[in-house]
N, C-alpha and C positions, 0 to 999 in steps of 0.2 A: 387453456394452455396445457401443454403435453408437460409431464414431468420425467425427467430423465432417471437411472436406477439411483441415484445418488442425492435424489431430491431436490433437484434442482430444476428450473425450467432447461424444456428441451434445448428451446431455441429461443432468442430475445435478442433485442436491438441493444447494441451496449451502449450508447449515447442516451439510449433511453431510460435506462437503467438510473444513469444519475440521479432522475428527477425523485427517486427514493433518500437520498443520500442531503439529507439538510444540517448534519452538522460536522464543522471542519475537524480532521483529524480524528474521525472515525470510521472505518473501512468497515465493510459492509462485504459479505463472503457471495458471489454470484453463481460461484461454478467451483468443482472438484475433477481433478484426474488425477487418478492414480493418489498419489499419498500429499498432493500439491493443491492450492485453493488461491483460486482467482478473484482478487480482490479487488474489489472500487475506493476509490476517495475521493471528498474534494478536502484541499490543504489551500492554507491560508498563512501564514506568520512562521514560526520554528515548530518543529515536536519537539528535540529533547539530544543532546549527544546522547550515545546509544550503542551499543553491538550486540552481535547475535552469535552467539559462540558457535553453535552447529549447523546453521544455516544460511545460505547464501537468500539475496532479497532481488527479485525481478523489478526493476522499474519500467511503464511504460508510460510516456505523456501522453493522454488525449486531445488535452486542450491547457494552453498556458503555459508557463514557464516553473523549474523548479531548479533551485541549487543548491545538489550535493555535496556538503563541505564536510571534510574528511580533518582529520587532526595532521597537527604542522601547518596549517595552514593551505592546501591543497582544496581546490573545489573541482565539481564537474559541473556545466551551465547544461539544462536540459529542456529543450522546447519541444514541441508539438511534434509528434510522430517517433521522438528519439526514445530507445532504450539503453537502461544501466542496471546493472547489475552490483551488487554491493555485495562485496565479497564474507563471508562468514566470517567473524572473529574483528571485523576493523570495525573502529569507534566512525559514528558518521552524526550528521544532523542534516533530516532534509530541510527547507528555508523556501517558502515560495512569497514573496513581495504581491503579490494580488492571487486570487482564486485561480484552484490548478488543477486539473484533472488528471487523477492517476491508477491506472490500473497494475495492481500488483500481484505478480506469481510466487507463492511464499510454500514452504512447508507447513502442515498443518497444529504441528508443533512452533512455528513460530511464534511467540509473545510480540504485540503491539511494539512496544516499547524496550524489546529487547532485556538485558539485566538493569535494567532502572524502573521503578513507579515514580510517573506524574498524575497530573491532575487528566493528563489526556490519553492514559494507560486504560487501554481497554478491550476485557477478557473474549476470548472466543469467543462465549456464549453471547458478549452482547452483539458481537462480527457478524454473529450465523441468524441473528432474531433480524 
């Protein structure tokens, strides 16, 4: 497999990819452009309320259902194929009811868990391994 200048495989099937990814609510770094990194997950149950004070959070679903629930009471419902984006600075909790496929465009600077540590907070380093 070719490596791209950024260490990453050139080219890879992204469905494929998952079969790396065995524990929920740990995102897994597949691709970099520019100052951005293309993350994998599978999610199961809640992360955690949450914000990202200087960055905005790409969601896309591959496979399964996820609901972005926002403070006040306000959710987004997001199924297969749908993108969301989660605006910098707002409190969110993702929530997915059965296993979810989710591929995320984040800044490289982003924290997991945003200004909160859980048990399911977890640093670059373990993202990029």
């Amino acid at each position: 497999m070719s490596m791209s200048r950024t260490g990453f495989a050139e080219a890879f099937d992204l469905a494929s990819a998952f079969d790396a990814v065995t524990d929920y609510w740990s995102p897994k770094v597949v691709a970099q452009v520019n100052d951005q990194y293309m993350k994998i997950a599978k999610v199961k149950g809640e992360l955690a309320w949450h914000s990202h004070r200087d960055e905005d959070e790409l969601f896309y679903i591959l496979r399964g259902h996820l609901r972005m629930e926002y403070e006040g009471g306000r959710a987004v419902e997001l199924t297969e194929g749908m993108v969301h984006v989660v605006p910098k600075g707002v409190l969110h909790n993702p929530v997915a009811s059965e296993e979810c496929w989710v591929v995320l465009i984040e800044a490289v600077t982003t924290r997991h868990t945003g200004d909160v540590d859980t048990p399911l907070t977890r640093s670059i380093e373990d993202q990029l391994g």
